[in-house]
C-alpha positions as CSV (number, residue, x, y, z in Angstrom):
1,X,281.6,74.6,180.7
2,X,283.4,72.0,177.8
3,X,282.4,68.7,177.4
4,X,283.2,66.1,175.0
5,X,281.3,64.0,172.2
6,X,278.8,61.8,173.5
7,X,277.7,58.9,172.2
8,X,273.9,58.0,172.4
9,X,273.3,56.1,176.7
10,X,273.0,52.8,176.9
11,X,270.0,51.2,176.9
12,X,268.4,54.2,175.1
13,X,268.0,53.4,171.7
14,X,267.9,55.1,168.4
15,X,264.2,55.2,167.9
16,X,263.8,56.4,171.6
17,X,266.2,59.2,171.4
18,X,265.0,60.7,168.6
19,X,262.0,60.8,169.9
20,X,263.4,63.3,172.4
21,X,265.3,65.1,170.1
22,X,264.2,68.9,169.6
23,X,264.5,71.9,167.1
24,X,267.1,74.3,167.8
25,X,264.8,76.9,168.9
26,X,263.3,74.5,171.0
27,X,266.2,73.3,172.7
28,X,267.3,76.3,173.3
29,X,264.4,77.5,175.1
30,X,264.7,74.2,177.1
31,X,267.6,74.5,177.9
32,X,267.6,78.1,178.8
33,X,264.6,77.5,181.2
34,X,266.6,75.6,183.1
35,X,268.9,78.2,184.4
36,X,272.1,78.1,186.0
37,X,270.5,78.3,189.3
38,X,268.2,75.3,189.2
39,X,269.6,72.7,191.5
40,X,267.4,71.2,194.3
41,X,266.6,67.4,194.1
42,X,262.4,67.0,192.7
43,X,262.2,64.9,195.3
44,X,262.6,67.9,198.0
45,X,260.3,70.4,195.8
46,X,257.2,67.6,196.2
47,X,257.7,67.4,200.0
48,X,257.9,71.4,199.9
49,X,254.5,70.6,198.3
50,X,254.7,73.8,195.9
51,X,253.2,73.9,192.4
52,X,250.8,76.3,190.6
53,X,248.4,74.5,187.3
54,X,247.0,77.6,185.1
55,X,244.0,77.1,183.1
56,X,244.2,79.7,180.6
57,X,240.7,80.8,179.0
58,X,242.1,82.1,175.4
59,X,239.8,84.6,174.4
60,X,237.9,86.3,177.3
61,X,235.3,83.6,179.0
62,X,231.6,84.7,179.5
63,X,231.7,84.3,183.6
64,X,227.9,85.6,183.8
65,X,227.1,82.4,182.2
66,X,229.3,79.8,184.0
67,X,230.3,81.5,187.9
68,X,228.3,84.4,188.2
69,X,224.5,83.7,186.7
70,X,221.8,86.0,187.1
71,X,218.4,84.4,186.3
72,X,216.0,86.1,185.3
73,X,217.7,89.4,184.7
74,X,217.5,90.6,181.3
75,X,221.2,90.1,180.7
76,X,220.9,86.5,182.4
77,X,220.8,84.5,179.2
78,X,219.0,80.9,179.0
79,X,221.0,78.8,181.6
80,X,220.0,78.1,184.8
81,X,222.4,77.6,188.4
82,X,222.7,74.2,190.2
83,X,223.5,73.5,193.6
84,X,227.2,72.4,194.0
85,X,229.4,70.4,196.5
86,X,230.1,73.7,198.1
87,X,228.2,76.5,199.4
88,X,227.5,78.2,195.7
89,X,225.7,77.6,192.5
90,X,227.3,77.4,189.4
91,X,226.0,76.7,185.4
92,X,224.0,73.6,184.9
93,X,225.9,72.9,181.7
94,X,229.1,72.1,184.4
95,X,228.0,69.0,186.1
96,X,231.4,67.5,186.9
97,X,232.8,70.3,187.8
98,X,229.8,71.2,190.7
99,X,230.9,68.1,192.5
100,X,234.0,69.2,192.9
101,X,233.3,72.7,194.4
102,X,234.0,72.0,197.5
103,X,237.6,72.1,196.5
104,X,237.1,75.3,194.6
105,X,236.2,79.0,195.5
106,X,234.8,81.5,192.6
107,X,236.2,85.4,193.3
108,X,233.3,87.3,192.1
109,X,234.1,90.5,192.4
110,X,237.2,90.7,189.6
111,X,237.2,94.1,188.6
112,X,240.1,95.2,186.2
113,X,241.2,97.8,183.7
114,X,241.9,96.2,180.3
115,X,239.3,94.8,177.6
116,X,242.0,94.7,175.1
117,X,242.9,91.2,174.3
118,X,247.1,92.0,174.2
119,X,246.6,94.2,177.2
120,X,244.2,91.6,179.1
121,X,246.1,88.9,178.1
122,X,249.7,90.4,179.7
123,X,248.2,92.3,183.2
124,X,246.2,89.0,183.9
125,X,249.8,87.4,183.6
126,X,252.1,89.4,185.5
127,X,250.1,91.4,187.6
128,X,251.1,94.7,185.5
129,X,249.8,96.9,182.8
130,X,251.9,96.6,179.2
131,X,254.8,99.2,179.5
132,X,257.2,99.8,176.7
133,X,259.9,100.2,178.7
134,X,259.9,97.5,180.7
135,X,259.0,93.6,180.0
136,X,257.3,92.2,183.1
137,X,257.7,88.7,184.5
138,X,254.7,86.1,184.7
139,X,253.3,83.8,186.6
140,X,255.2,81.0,185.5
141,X,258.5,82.6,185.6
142,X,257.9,84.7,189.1
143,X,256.4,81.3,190.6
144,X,259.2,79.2,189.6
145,X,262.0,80.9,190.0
146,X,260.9,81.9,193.4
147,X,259.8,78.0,194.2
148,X,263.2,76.6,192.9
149,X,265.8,78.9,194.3
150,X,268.0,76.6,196.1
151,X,269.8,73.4,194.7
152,X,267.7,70.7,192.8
153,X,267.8,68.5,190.2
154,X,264.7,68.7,188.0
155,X,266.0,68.0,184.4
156,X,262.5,68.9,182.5
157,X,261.7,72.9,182.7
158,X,260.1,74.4,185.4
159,X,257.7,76.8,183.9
160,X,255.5,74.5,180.9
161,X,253.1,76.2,178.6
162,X,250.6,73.7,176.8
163,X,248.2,73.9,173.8
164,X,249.6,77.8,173.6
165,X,252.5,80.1,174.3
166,X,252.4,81.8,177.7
167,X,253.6,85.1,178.4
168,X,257.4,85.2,178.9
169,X,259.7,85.7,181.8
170,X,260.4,89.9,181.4
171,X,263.5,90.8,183.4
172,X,264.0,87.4,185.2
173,X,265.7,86.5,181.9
174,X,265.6,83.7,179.9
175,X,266.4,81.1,182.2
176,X,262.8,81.4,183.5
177,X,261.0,81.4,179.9
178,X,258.2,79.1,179.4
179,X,258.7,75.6,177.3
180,X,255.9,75.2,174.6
181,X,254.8,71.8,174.0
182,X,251.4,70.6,171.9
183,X,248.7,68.8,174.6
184,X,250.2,65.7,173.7
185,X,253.2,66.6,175.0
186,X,255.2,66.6,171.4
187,X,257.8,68.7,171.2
188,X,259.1,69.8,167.7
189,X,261.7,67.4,166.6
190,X,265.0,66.9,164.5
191,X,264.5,65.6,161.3
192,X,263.4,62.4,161.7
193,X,266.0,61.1,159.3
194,X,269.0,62.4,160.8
195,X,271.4,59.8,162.3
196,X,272.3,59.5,166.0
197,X,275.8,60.2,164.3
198,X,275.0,63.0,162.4
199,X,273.0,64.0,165.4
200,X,276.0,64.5,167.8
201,X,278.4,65.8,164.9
202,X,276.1,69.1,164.7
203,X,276.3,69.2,168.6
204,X,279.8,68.9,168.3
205,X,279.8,71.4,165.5
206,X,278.3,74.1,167.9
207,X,280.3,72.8,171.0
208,X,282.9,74.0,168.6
209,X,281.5,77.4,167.6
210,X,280.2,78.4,171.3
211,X,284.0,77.6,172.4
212,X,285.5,80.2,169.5
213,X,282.5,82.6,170.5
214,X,283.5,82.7,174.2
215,X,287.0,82.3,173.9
216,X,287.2,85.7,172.3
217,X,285.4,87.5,174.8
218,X,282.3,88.4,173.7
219,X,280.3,88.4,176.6
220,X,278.1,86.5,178.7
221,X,275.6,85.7,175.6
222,X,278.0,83.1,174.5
223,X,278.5,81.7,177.9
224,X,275.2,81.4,178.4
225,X,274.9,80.0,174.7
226,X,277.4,77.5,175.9
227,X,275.5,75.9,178.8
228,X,272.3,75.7,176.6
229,X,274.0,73.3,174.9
230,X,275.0,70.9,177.8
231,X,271.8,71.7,179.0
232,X,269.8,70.6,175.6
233,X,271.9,67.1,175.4
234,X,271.0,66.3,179.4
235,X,267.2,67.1,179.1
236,X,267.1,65.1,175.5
237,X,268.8,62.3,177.2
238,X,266.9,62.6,180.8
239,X,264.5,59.9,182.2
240,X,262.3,62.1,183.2
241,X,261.4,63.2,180.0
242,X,258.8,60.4,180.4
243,X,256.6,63.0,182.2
244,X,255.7,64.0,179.0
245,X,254.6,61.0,177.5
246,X,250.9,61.1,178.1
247,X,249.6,58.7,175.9
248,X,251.1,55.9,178.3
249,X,248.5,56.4,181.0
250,X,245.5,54.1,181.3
251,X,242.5,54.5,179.4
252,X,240.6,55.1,182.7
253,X,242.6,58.4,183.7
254,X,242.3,59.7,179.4
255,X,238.3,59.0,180.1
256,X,238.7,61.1,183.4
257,X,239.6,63.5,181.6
258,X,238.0,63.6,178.2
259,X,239.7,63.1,174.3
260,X,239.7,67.0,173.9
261,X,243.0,68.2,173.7
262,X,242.1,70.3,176.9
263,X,241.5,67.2,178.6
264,X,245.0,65.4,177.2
265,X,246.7,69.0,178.5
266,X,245.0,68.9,181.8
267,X,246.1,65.5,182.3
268,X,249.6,66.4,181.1
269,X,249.8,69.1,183.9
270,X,249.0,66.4,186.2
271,X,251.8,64.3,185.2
272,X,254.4,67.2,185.4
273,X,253.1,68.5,188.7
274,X,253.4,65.1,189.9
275,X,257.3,65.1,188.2
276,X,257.8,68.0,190.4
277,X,257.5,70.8,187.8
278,X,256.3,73.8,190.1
279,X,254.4,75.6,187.1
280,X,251.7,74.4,184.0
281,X,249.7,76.4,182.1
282,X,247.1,74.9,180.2
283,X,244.8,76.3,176.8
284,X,241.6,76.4,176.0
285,X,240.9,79.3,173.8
286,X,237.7,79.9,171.7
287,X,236.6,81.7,173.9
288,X,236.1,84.9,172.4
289,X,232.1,84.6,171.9
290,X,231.0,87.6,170.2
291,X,228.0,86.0,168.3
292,X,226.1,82.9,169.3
293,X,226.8,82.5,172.4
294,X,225.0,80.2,174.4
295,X,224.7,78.0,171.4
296,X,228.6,77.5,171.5
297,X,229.0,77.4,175.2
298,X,226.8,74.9,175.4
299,X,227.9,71.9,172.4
300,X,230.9,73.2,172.6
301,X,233.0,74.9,175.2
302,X,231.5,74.0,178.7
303,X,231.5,70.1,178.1
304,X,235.5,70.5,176.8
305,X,236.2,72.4,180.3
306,X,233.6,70.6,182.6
307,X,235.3,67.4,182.2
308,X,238.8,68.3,182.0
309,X,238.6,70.9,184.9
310,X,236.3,68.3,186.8
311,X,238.9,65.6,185.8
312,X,241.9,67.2,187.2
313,X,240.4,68.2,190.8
314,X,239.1,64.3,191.1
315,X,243.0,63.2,189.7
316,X,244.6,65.9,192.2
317,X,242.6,65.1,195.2
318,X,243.0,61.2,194.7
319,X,246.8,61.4,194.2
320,X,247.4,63.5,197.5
321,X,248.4,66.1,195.3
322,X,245.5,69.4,196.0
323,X,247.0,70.6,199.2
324,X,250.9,70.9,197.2
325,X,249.1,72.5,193.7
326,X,247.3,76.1,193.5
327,X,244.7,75.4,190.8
328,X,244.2,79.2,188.7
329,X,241.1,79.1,186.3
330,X,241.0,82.3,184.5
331,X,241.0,84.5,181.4
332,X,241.9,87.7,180.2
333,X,238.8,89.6,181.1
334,X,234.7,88.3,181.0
335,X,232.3,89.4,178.5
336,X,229.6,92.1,178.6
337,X,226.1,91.5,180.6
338,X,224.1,92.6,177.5
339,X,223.7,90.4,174.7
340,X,224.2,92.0,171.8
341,X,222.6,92.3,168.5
342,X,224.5,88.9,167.3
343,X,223.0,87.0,170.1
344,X,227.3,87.3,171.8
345,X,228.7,88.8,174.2
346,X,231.8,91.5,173.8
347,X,234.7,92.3,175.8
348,X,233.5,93.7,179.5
349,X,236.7,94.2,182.1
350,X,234.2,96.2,184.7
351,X,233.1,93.2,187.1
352,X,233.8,89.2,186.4
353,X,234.6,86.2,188.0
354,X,238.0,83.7,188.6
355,X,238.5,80.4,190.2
356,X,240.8,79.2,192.2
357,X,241.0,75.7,194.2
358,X,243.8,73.6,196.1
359,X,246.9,74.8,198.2
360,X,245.6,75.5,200.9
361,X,242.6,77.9,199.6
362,X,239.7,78.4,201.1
363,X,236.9,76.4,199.4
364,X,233.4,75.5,198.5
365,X,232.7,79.4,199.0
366,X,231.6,82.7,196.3
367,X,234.1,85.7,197.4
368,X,232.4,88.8,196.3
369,X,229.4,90.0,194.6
370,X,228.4,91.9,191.7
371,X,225.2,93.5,190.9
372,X,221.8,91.7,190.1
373,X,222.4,92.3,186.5
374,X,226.1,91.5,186.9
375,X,227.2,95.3,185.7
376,X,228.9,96.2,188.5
377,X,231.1,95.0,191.7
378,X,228.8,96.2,194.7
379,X,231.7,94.4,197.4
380,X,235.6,94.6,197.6
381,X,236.6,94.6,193.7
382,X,240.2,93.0,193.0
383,X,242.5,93.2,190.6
384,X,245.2,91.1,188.7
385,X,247.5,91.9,191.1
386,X,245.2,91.2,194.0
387,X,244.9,88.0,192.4
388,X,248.3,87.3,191.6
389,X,249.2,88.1,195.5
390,X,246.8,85.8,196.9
391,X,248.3,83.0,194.6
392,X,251.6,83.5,195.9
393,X,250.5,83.7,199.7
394,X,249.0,80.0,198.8
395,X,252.2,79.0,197.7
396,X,254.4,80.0,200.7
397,X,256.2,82.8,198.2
398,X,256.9,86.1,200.7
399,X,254.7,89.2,199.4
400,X,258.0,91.4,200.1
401,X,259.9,89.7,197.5
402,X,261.1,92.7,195.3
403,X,262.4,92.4,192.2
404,X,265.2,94.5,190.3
405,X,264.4,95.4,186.4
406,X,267.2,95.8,184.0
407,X,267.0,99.7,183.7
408,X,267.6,99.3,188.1
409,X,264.0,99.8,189.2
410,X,262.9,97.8,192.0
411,X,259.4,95.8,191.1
412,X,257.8,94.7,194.3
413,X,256.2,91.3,193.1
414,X,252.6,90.5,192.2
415,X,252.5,94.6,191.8
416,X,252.3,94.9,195.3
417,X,248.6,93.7,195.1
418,X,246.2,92.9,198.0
419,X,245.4,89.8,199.8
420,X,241.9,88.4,198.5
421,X,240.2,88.6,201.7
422,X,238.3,85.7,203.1
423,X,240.4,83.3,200.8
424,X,242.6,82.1,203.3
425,X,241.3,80.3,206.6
């Protein structure tokens, strides 16, 4: 794929391209999610009515106190439930939230294998435990490459990771990685003092080089280089690189949300859902509460997610946009019933709680049960991949999709997980 030197579109000016101008790295990885298969018009994915928002808890959230409360049990701690929208009580210190669960469901009964943080972090992402030998696809890349298989023409990635870095796409390959971007949706630039000229010389420069590279045969690496580069200069240049700007919204829907950069991320998913990117993930670590617990949840942590979580189920339901988007709230395990010695809570994989909302889901319900001092599942425990099987049900995505690693071995997706019973109607 040649093209020539371009000179900046008309009607965009200097100051406005730059601002759209990216670090290599970055444009690479842009450019790369892409993929040479992504084709179908936006327009088309949105009537499909397909796209997943992950709310990432960084750090291992403390479900006993927020989903899953067990007053006046000696590992209870000091809050109390409150009646919801739904048919379940959740933590008093989420408000906003409990009007909105009527468009949410908590599972319970989570029961899973890893309290490492690395390990937790990756089988809560693809639906598989860490293996040396093989590098596993996530949510975002399994979801959208699976959601955007025919012809379309989103120009903005598919798969966006904000406030963090997700895990990456395994053997889907690069084309499905995840594009990192700040909650303000910033993206690292060029120097700011490099020219439009100078700009496309260094394009041209590497238009140059990636022709030399492929012209003597060394693979597909250097085609592949090649197309990132057409691919970086159409997504610098594309109008729909305005789904990032999130500071242009209305001071009503930044209140909605909250100015936490949680809330601006949450918000930001909103807008790229809305674009007709089928996958976000969104942030919010600090969650990793092994001393002073309560105190922290409660100045700190569950007002940041109470009004950015509550925010984005009022924004979703008002747009028309809950029944197209999955809604994942999770982390990489929950924390321990018994308070330690610090007044925390350590890691604790044996029996916690998820949320899930939109899609199609079942709502307003508790799935599941765990113990009166929440030590144990005493119903149906699931797993990531249980999980991770139920979320792809919700969005249409067949459960005999099989995948092919790059050492041959067929991968059945979501790990060949369970269906979350009583989620679906």
């Amino acid at each position: 794929m040649h093209w020539s030197l371009m000179p900046t579109p008309r009607g965009m000016s200097r100051r406005h391209f730059m601002q759209h101008a990216m670090g290599a790295a970055s444009m690479a990885s842009a450019a790369f999610a892409m993929g040479n298969s992504v084709r179908v018009h936006a327009q088309e994915l949105k009537r499909q009515g397909k796209a997943a928002i992950l709310l990432w808890m960084s750090g291992g959230p403390a479900t006993i106190d927020l989903w899953d409360l067990k007053p006046g049990a000696p590992t209870g701690g000091p809050f109390r439930p409150i009646n919801t929208s739904g048919d379940v009580q959740i933590c008093e210190h989420l408000p906003t939230i409990a009007k909105q669960m009527h468009n949410l469901t908590v599972v319970r009964s989570m029961s899973t294998r890893e309290a490492d943080h690395a390990r937790g972090r990756y089988y809560m992402h693809t639906g598989y435990v860490p293996n040396p030998n093989i590098e596993h696809p996530s949510y975002g890349a399994v979801i959208s490459h699976e959601l955007m298989r025919d012809e379309f023409s989103l120009e903005i990635p598919p798969f966006i990771s904000i406030g963090g870095a997700s895990e990456g796409p395994g053997f889907l390959g690069m084309s499905w990685a995840p594009f990192n971007v700040s909650s303000d949706g910033q993206i690292r630039n060029l120097e700011m003092g490099l020219s439009d000229q100078r700009l496309m010389q260094r394009m041209f420069t590497l238009q140059v080089i990636e022709n030399g590279f492929v012209a003597q045969n060394r693979g597909s690496a250097a085609v592949d280089h090649q197309k990132v580069l057409k691919k970086t200069f159409d997504l610098i240049t594309s109008q729909q690189m305005k789904a990032f700007d999130v500071k242009s919204e209305p001071d009503s829907a930044k209140a909605l949300y909250g100015d936490t950069g949680f809330g601006r991320g949450c918000l930001l998913a909103r807008r790229l859902v809305e674009a007709g990117v089928p996958f976000v993930e969104v942030e919010l670590g600090g969650w990793d509460n092994h001393q002073n617990i309560h105190t922290t949840l409660q100045n700190q942590k569950l007002p940041e997610l109470d009004q950015a979580m509550g925010g984005l189920m009022i924004d979703l339901e008002q747009r028309g946009l809950l029944e197209k988007t999955v809604v994942i709230w999770m982390g990489e395990f929950g924390r321990t019933p018994t308070i330690n010695g610090n007044a925390g809570r350590d890691h604790w994989a044996k029996s916690w709680s998820v949320v899930l909302g939109g899609g199609g889901i079942r709502t307003g319900i508790a799935i599941g049960e765990t113990d009166d001092e929440g030590r144990a599942v005493v119903s149906t425990p699931y797993t990531a991949e249980d999980l991770m099987t139920s979320v792809c049900k919700a969005l249409g995505i067949s459960l005999e999709t099989t995948f092919q690693s790059k050492n041959g071995r067929p991968m059945k997706i979501a790990g060949g997980g369970k269906l979350i019973e009583g989620i679906f109607a």
